[in-house]
C-alpha positions in Angstrom: -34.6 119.4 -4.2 -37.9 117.7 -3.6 -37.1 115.1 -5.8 -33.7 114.4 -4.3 -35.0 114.3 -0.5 -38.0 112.1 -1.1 -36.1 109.5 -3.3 -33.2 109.9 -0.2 -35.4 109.3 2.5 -37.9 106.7 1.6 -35.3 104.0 1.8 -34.0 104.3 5.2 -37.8 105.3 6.4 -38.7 101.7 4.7 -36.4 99.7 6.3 -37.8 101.4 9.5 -40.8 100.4 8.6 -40.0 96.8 8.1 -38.4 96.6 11.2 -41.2 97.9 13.3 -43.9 95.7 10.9 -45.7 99.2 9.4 -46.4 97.9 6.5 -49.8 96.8 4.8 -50.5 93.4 4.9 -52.0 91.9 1.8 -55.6 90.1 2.6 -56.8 86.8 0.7 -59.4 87.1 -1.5 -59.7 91.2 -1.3 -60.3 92.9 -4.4 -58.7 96.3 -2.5 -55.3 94.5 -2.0 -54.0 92.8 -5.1 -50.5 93.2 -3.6 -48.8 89.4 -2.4 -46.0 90.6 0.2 -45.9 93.2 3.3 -45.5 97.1 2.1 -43.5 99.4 3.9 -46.6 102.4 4.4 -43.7 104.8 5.2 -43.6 107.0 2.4 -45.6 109.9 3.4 -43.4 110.9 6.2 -40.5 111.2 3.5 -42.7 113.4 1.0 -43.8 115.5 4.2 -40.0 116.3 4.7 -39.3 116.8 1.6 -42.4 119.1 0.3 -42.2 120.8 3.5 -38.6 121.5 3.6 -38.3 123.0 0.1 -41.2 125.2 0.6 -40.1 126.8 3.6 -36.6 127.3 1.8 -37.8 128.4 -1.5 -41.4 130.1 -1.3 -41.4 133.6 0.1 -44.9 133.2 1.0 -47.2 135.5 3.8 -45.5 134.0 7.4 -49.9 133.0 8.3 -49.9 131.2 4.9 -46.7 129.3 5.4 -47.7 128.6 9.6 -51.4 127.3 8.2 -49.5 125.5 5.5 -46.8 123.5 7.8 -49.7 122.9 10.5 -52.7 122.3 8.3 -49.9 119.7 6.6 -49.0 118.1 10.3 -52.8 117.5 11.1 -52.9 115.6 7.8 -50.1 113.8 8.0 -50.8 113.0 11.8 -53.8 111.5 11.3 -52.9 109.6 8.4 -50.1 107.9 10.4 -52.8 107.4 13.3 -55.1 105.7 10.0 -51.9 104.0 8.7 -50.9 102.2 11.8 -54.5 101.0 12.5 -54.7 99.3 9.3 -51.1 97.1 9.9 -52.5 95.8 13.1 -55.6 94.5 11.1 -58.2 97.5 12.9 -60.2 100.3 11.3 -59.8 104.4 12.6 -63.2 105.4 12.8 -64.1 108.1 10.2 -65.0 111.1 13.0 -61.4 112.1 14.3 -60.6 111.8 10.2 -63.3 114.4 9.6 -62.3 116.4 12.4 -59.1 116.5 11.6 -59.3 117.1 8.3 -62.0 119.9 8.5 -59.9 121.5 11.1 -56.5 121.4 8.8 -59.3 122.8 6.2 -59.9 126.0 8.2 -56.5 126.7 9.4 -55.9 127.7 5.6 -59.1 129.5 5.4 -58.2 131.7 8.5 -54.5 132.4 7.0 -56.3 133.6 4.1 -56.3 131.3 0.9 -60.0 131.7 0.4 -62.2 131.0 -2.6 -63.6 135.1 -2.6 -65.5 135.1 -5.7 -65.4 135.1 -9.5 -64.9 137.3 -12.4 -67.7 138.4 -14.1 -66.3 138.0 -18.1 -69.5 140.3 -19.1 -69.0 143.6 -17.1 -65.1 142.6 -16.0 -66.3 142.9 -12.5 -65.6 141.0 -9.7 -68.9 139.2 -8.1 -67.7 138.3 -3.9 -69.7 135.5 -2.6 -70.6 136.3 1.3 -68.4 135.3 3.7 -70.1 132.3 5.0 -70.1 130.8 1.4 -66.7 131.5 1.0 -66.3 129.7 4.0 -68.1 127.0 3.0 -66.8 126.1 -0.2 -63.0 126.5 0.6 -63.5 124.2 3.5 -65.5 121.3 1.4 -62.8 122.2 -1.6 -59.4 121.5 0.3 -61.5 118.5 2.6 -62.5 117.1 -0.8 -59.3 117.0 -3.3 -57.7 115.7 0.2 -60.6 112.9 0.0 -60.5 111.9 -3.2 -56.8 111.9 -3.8 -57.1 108.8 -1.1 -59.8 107.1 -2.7 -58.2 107.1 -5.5 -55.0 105.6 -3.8 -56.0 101.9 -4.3 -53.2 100.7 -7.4 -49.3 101.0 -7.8 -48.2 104.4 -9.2 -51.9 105.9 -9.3 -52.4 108.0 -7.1 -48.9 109.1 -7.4 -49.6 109.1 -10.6 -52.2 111.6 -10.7 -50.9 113.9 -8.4 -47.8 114.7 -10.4 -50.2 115.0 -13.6 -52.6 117.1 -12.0 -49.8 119.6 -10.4 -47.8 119.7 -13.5 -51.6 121.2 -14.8 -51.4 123.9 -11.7 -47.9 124.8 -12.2 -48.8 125.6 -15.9 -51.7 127.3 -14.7 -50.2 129.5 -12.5 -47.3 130.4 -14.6 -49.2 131.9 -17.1 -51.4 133.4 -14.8 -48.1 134.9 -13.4 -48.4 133.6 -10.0 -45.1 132.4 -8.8 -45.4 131.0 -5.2 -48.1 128.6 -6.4 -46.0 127.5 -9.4 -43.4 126.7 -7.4 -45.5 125.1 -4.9 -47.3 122.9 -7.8 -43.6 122.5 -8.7 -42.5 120.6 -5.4 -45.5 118.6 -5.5 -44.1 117.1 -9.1 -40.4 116.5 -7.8 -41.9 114.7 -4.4 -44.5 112.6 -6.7 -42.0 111.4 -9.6 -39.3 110.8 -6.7 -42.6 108.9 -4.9 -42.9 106.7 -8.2 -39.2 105.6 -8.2 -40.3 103.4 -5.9 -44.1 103.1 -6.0 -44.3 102.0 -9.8 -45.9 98.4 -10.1 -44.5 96.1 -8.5 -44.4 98.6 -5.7 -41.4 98.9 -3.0 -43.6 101.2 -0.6 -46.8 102.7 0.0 -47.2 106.4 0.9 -50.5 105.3 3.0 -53.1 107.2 4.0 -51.0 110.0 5.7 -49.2 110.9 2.1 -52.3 110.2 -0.2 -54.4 112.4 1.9 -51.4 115.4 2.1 -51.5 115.5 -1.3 -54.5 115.9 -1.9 -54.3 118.7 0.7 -51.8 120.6 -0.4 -52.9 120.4 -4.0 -56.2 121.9 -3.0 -54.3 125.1 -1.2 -52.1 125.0 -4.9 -55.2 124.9 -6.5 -57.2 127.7 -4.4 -54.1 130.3 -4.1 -53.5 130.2 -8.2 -56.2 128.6 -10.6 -59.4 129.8 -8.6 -58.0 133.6 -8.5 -59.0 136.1 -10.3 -61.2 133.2 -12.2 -63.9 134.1 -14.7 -67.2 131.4 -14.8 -65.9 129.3 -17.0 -62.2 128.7 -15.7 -63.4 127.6 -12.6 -63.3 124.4 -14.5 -59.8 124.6 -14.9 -58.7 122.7 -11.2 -61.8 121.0 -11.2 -60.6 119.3 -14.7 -56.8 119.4 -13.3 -58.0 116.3 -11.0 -60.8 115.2 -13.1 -60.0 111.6 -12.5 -60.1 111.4 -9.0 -62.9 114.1 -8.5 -65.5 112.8 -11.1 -64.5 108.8 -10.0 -64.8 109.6 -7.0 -68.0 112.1 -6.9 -69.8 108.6 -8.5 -68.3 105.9 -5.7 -69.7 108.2 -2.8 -73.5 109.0 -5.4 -73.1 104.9 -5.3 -72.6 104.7 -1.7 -75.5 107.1 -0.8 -78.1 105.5 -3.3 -77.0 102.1 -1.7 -77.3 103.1 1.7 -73.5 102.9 2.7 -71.6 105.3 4.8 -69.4 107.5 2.5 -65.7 106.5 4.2 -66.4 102.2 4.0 -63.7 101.0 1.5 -65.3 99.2 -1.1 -64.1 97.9 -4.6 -66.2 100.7 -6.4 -63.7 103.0 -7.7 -62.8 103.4 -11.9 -59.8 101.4 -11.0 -60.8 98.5 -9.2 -63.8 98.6 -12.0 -61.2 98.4 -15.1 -59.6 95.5 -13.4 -62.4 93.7 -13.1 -62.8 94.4 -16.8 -59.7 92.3 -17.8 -56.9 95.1 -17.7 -54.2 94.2 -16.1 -52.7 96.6 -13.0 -50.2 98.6 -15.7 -52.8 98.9 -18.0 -55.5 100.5 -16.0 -53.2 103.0 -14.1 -51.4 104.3 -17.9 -55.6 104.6 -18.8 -55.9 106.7 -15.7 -53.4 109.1 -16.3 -53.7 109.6 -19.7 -57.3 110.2 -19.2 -56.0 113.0 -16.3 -53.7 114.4 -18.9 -56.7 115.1 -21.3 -58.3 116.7 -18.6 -55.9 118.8 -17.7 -54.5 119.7 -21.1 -58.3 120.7 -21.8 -58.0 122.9 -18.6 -55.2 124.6 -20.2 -57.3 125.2 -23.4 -60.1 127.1 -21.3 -57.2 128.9 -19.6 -55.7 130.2 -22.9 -59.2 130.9 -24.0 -59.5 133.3 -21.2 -62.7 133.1 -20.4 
């Protein structure tokens, strides 16, 4: 159902979008846009719908969860569009209301109770709980970061997309086998919305999901990853989502060390990333995003390993 609304709505949503001139505009000489023509950037509002719309018709989750879900998701998405339509008219959102935004989106979830409590001891099979104001801290900076990175990483036809689907394919696995079934259908939904997403974002790309869908994405698959693969997790499988979006967290985790040692702020777009990086190496686009995810698949198929390992 996810698949079929997303791939339904994108086209009417990018006519819309070409009619109103939301589109991103390619730049000469700019590394960051190697696109030649005017994108449509409406593609997150169609993956909103049509995540949103199957979760609250298929997942029986907690009401809190499913209000913090559906407003933490808004914020996101809100703010994205806010982001998005600064960019078409040539202009920059300054990062604070992003952060705020974000953050805030960030604790709605924590106060509906997906929280990072603790781990499992695999010694004395008990359960070590962190104190509250490190759960706190660590939930918030998990779901703020895999919504951060995912956008970074959101710089090349079918990538991002690209990793998404790979790295919730790797949670719904996950929580299968750890018998959690709301975040396996959850991870689930994320798949159908990303391949349907890729119909029309593979190179040479039709639409852009923007900032407002790279950065739900990354949003929702850190609640994915925080209600299934972090629970009930032992030391070493708290690897497991960590690996799950190994790409865009360790690429990215490297940009902003790079940023810091050369005195840039974290949120200025640069050409820094693995994928602008392999361009510049002589790949061509289709080249360096197939490296990408078949990089993301190792990772996340060694994520299953340490799951099955069980420890």
């Amino acid at each position: 159902m996810s698949f079929l609304l997303v791939f339904l709505l994108i086209p009417p949503l990018r006519k819309l979008a070409l009619r109103i001139d939301f589109v991103d505009k390619p730049k000469e000489n700019s590394e960051r846009k190697i696109h030649r023509e005017p994108i449509p950037l409406t593609a997150g509002l169609a993956i909103f719908a049509g995540i949103l719309s199957t979760y609250l018709l298929f997942v029986q989750d907690d009401w809190k969860r499913s209000l913090a879900l559906f407003v933490g998701s808004t914020l996101i998405l809100a703010i994205g569009m806010v982001d998005d339509w600064y960019k078409t008219h040539g202009k920059e959102l300054a990062a604070w209301p992003k952060l705020i935004v974000q953050l805030s989106a960030a604790v709605i979830v924590y106060a509906s109770g997906v929280v990072f409590y603790g781990f499992n001891n695999p010694f004395t099979g008990q359960d070590i709980l962190l104190p509250v104001w490190l759960q706190f801290f660590l939930t918030v900076t998990w779901i703020f970061g895999v919504t951060t990175v995912i956008n970074f990483t959101d710089g090349m036809d079918g990538l991002a997309g690209g990793l998404s689907a790979i790295a919730a394919v790797t949670l719904f696995i996950v929580a299968l086998t750890k018998g959690q079934q709301d975040s396996a259908v959850m991870a689930i939904i994320l798949v159908g919305a990303a391949l349907a997403y890729l119909r029309y974002n593979k190179p040479p790309a039709k639409v852009f999901m923007g900032d407002a869908g790279a950065t739900l994405f990354g949003f929702l698959l850190g609640v994915i990853a925080l209600d299934g693969a972090f629970k009930q997790a032992t030391v070493l499988s708290l690897l497991i989502p960590i690996l799950a979006l190994g790409v865009p967290i360790f690429d990215n985790l490297f940009v902003v060390f790079k940023r810091l040692m050369n005195g840039k702020p974290i949120y200025q777009a640069d050409a820094t990333q693995a994928h602008y990086r392999l361009l510049r190496s002589g790949l061509n686009p289709k080249q360096v995003v197939l490296f990408l995810c078949l990089i993301n698949v190792c990772f996340g198929l060694t994520s299953i390993i340490l799951l099955l390992l069980t420890v």
